[in-house]
C-alpha positions in Angstrom: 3.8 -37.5 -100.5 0.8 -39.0 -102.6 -1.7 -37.5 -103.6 -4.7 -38.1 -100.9 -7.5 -40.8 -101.7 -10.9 -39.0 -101.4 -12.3 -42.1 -99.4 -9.5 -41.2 -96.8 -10.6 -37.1 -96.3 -14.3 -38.5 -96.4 -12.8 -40.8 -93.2 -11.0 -37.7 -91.3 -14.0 -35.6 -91.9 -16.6 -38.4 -90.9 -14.4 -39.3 -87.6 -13.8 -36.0 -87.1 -11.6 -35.7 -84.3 -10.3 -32.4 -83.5 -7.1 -30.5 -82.7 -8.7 -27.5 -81.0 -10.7 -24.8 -81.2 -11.8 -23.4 -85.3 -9.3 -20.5 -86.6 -10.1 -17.4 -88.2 -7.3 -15.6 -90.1 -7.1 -12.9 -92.7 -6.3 -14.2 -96.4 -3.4 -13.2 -98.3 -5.1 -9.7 -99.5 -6.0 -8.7 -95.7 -9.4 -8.4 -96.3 -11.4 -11.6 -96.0 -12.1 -14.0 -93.2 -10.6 -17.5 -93.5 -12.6 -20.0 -91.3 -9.9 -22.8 -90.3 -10.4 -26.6 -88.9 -7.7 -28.5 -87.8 -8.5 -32.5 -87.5 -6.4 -34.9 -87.2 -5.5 -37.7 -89.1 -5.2 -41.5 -89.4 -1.7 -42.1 -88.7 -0.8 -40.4 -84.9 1.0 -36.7 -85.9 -1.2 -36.3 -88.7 -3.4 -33.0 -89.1 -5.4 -32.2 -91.8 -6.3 -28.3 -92.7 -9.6 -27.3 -93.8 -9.7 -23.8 -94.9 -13.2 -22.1 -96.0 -13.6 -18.5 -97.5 -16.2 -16.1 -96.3 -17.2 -16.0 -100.2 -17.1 -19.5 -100.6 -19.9 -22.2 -100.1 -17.7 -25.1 -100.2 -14.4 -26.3 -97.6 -11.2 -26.7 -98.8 -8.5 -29.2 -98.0 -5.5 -26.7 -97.6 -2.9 -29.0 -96.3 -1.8 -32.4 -94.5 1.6 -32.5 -92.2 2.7 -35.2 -90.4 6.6 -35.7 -89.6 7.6 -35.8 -93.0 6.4 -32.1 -93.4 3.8 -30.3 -95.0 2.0 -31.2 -98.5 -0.6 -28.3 -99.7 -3.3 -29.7 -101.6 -6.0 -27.0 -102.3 -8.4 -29.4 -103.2 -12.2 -27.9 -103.0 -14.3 -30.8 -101.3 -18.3 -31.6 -102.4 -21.5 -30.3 -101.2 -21.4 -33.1 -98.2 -18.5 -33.1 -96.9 -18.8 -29.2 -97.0 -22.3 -29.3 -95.2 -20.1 -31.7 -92.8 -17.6 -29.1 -92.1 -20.2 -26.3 -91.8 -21.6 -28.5 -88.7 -18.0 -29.1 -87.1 -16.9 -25.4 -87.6 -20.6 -24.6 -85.9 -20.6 -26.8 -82.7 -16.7 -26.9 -82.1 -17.1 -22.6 -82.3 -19.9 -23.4 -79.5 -18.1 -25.9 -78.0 -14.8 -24.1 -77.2 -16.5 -20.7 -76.6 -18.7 -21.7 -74.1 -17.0 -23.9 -72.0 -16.7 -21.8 -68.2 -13.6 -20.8 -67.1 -10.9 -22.8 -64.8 -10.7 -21.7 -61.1 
């Protein structure tokens, strides 16, 4: 894959459509929280991982898969599209949480 054109995560992030609900996980030490968004991408298939530290300030673009697999890219976005991120992960967390559950 090629590398991914800033203008095109600035797109994905803007649009932002999600896939579900924000993630938590542990990181690779066991001890810190990982705040995860999943939105998807341009072309249909495409998902686009945002990963954010708890000792962080600024989202990171972890990963893009579509059907040709999975391409890692660990590139730390800017102060915008961070504050961008910090919104999504704030009202899709409200969002999912409290919608009332299904008879």
């Amino acid at each position: 894959m090629t590398p991914i054109p800033n203008s095109e995560i600035a797109a994905i992030v803007t649009a932002a459509r999600l896939k579900g609900p924000p993630t938590r996980r542990l990181d690779s030490t066991g001890t810190v929280v990982v705040r995860v968004l999943t939105l998807y991408g341009p072309r249909p298939g495409q998902l686009y991982d945002f990963s954010l530290t708890g000792s962080h300030r600024r989202w990171c673009l972890e990963s893009v898969s579509d059907d040709h697999g999975v391409e890692l890219d660990g590139r730390t976005l800017g102060r915008r599209l961070s504050a961008r991120l910090d919104i999504l992960h704030a009202q899709a967390t409200a969002h999912f949480t409290d919608r009332p559950a299904s008879p």
